[in-house]
C-alpha positions, 0 to 999 in steps of 0.5 A: 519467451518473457524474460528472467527479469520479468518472472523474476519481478513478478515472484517478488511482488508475490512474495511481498504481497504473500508475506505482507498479507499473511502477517500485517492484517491480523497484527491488531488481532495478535496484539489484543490477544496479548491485552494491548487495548485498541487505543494502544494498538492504534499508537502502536501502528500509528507511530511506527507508521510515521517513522516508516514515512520519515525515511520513505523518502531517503529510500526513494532518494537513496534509489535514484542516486544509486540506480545500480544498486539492490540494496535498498530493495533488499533491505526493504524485503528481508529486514521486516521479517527480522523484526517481526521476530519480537513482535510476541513481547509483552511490554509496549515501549519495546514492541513500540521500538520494533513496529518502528523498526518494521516499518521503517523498511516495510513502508517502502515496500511498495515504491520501491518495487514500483519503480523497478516494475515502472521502468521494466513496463516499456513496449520492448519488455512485452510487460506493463506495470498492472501485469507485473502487480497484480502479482502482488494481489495474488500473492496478497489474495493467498496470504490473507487467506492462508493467514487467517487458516493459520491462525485457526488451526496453529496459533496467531502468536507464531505468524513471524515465522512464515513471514520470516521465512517469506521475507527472506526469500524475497531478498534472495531473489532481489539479488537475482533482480538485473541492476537497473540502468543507470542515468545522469543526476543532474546537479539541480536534484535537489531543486527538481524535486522540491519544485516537483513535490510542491507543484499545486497540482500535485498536491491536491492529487495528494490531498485526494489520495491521503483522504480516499487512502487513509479509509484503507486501515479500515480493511488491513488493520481493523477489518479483523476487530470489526469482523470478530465485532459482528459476530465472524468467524475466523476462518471467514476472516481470511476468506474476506481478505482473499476475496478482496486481494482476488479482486484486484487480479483483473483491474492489475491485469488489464490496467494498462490498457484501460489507462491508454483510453482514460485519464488516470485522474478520472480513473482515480476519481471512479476509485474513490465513489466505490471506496464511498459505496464499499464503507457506506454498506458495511455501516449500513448493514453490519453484517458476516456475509456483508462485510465479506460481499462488499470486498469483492469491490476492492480491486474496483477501489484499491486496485484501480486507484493504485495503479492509477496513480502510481502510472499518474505519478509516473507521468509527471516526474522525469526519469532521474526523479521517477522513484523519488515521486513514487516515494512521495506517493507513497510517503503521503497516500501510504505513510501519512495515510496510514498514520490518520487512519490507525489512529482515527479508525482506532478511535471510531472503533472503540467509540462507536464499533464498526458502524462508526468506524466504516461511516467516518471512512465513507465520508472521508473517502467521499471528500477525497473524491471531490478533491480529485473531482476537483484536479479533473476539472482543472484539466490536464494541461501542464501536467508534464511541463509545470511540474517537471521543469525546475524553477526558474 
């Protein structure tokens, strides 16, 4: 029989994936309507963005300080539907001020639920990581689509209230979530961290996925715009959307065991050649039924990529860290990286439509890749000790 826990982890990743994907892919869409032009929109995301990203980090650290605590989870869950509540105001400093309050708890969505889910995947709890996330895609794949249905046939301008309602819930059943075990913080944290953070390593691994993820605010923020460009409809909007999340099922569920035989790395580095091949045939044939085909190779890029690094990230920092190192992760290949990509596939999009737009990320994702080449080819000696160990 699977554990409480384990369902439990597993409803959260939906919710959060459902909630997220029913209402943040179509923000761009909603936000032109209202006549914020896409220069705009793109500050918007963009700033919001790096405000989430500033406080990543204090989330992470705040959670492994306090490892018995739920509250960070918590707030991260239920406080984004609170704010989303604003987002049909029609002044821009004040939809400004409440995208920077979303994402200030949205951003942290994602590291924080991994880390709960990183410690729940030992042998024992019969659960590894790819099959507590994939959850998430699920969730993702049925939020997208039901979006984009929504917003057809009721209206894109009351997309708060079912992402309200589902964000709430999420809260409810972290408090059900076991609080997690609790360990010793040695007194050199801060020190750890920082060595950690700034080993060379590590920090081309972070280039790597800052350059492969930036290209995905092509997909989640104007994919929607560029679809509505070429002559799509709607409702085919969302279809693309769960045609993507879908994919990612069976990379999550099989994840794990793919990862014991490969090198996360190499497994990355595949990730970032099929995020190049997916923008590539978007910018070469702007067409509905491609740019609905091509998503089916999200779960190959997105899906494989993500759990690669979140189990490579996983490796390299020490327990007392570990969610502090996803927070880091996802500070730069989420935050920083959503950050270039609103503002500079906003720029694309506007100067050259979706053909500019998905040739800069085929390119972008095509430098990300040789960076993670690169990190391949330096071997994986020294992985776990360099740069876990404090200075001297």
């Amino acid at each position: 029989m699977i554990p409480r826990v384990i369902w439990t982890t597993r409803a959260v990743y939906y919710l959060a994936g459902f909630s997220g994907s029913f209402l943040i892919p179509y923000l761009s869409l909603w936000w032109v309507h209202d006549g914020y032009g896409i220069t705009q929109i793109g500050v918007i995301l963009g700033v919001s963005a790096a405000f989430g990203i500033m406080i990543q980090p204090l989330w992470g650290v705040a959670s492994d300080r306090k490892p018995t605590s739920r509250l960070p989870l918590l707030l991260v869950m239920a406080a984004p539907g609170l704010m989303a509540i604003g987002f049909n105001v029609r002044s821009f400093p004040a939809l400004l001020a409440l995208a920077v309050g979303f994402n200030v708890f949205a951003v942290s969505r994602g590291s924080l639920t991994d880390a709960y889910a990183v410690m729940l995947s030992r042998p024992a709890s019969r659960a590894s990581y790819g099959s507590l996330r994939l959850f998430g895609s699920i969730g993702s794949a049925m939020g997208a689509y039901l979006g984009g249905v929504y917003i057809a046939r009721v209206s894109v301008h009351t997309l708060w209230l079912p992402f309200l309602l589902l964000s709430l819930l999420a809260g409810v059943l972290v408090r059900l979530l076991p609080l997690r075990s609790s360990h010793a913080v040695p007194p050199e944290f801060w020190a750890n961290l920082k060595h950690t953070a700034l080993n060379r390593r590590f920090l081309l691994f972070l280039l790597g996925g800052f350059l492969v993820q930036q290209t995905l605010t092509a997909y989640d923020q104007f994919f929607s715009l560029a679809f509505q460009q070429i002559g799509g409809a709607f409702a085919d909007t969302g279809l693309a959307f769960a045609l993507g999340s879908l994919s990612n099922v069976p990379f999550m569920l099989l994840g794990a065991r793919f990862l014991s035989r490969r090198e996360p790395v190499l497994v990355m580095l595949v990730a970032a050649l099929t995020y190049t091949v997916r923008w590539a045939l978007m910018a070469l044939f702007p067409l509905p039924w491609v740019f609905i085909a091509v998503q089916a190779l999200h779960g190959m890029s997105f899906g494989l990529f993500w759990i690669a690094g979140v189990q490579y990230v996983a490796r390299i920092f020490p327990g007392h860290l570990r969610t502090s190192g996803q927070s880091v992760f996802g500070m730069v290949v989420v935050g920083l990286a959503s950050i270039a990509g609103n503002l500079a596939d906003g720029l694309a999009l506007k100067i050259g439509g979706p053909v500019l737009l998905y040739s800069s990320a085929a390119g972008s994702s095509a430098l990300g890749a040789a960076c993670l080449a690169a990190l391949f080819c330096m071997g994986r000696a020294g992985d776990r000790t360099a740069v876990a160990q404090p200075l001297s």
